[in-house]
N, C-alpha and C positions, 0 to 999 in steps of 0.2 A: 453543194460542196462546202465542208467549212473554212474556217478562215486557214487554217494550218495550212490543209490543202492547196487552197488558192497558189497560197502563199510557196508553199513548197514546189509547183508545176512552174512557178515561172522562175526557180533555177533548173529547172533541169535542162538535158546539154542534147544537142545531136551526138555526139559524140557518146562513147559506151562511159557507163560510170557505175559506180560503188556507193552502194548505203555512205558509208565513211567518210567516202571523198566531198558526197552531198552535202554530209553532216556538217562538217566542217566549215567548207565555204556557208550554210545558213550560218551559223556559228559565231562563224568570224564579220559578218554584215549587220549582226547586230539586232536583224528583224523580229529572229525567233531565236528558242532555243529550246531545242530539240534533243532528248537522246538517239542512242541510234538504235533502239527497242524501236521509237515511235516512228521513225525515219523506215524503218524496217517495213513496219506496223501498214504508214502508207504506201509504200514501194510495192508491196504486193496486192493491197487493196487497189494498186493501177493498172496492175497488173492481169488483175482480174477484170478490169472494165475494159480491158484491152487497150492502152493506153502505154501501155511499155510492154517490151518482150526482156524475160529473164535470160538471157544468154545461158545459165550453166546452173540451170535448177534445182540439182543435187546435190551442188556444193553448198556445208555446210556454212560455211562462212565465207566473206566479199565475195558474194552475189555480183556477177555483169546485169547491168540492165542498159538498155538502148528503147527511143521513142520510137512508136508506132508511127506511123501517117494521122490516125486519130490523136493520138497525144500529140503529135506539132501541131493540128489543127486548133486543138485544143489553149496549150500554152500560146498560141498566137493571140488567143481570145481571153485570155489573161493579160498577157502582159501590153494588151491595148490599152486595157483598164483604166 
């Protein structure tokens, strides 16, 4: 996984969220910075590893996404780090 990624799994939230919302808070922390093409770009590439479920896949824009049981496994194994 590369660094962005890393990087990007251990903000993500129990809670349901938004490309945008993500964005912002990386954003504003200073670590990265990200569009939200790229934020997008991974959100679904986790999507795909089953690592988060899209709540509302059809909607064209602000996508829901919420963590998997594998994705908190996962983000727990990051942000041990």
């Amino acid at each position: 996984m590369g660094s962005q990624r890393k990087e990007l799994i251990r903000f993500l939230q129990d809670e349901q969220f938004t490309g945008e919302v993500l964005r912002k808070k990386i954003n504003e922390r200073g670590t990265l910075k990200l569009s939200l093409r790229e934020i997008s770009r991974h959100l679904t590439s986790f999507a795909e590893k089953e690592l988060l479920i899209c709540l509302n896949p059809k909607a064209p824009y602000n996508r829901l996404y919420i963590l998997t049981k594998k994705g908190k496994e996962i983000r727990k194994r990051f942000v041990a780090q």
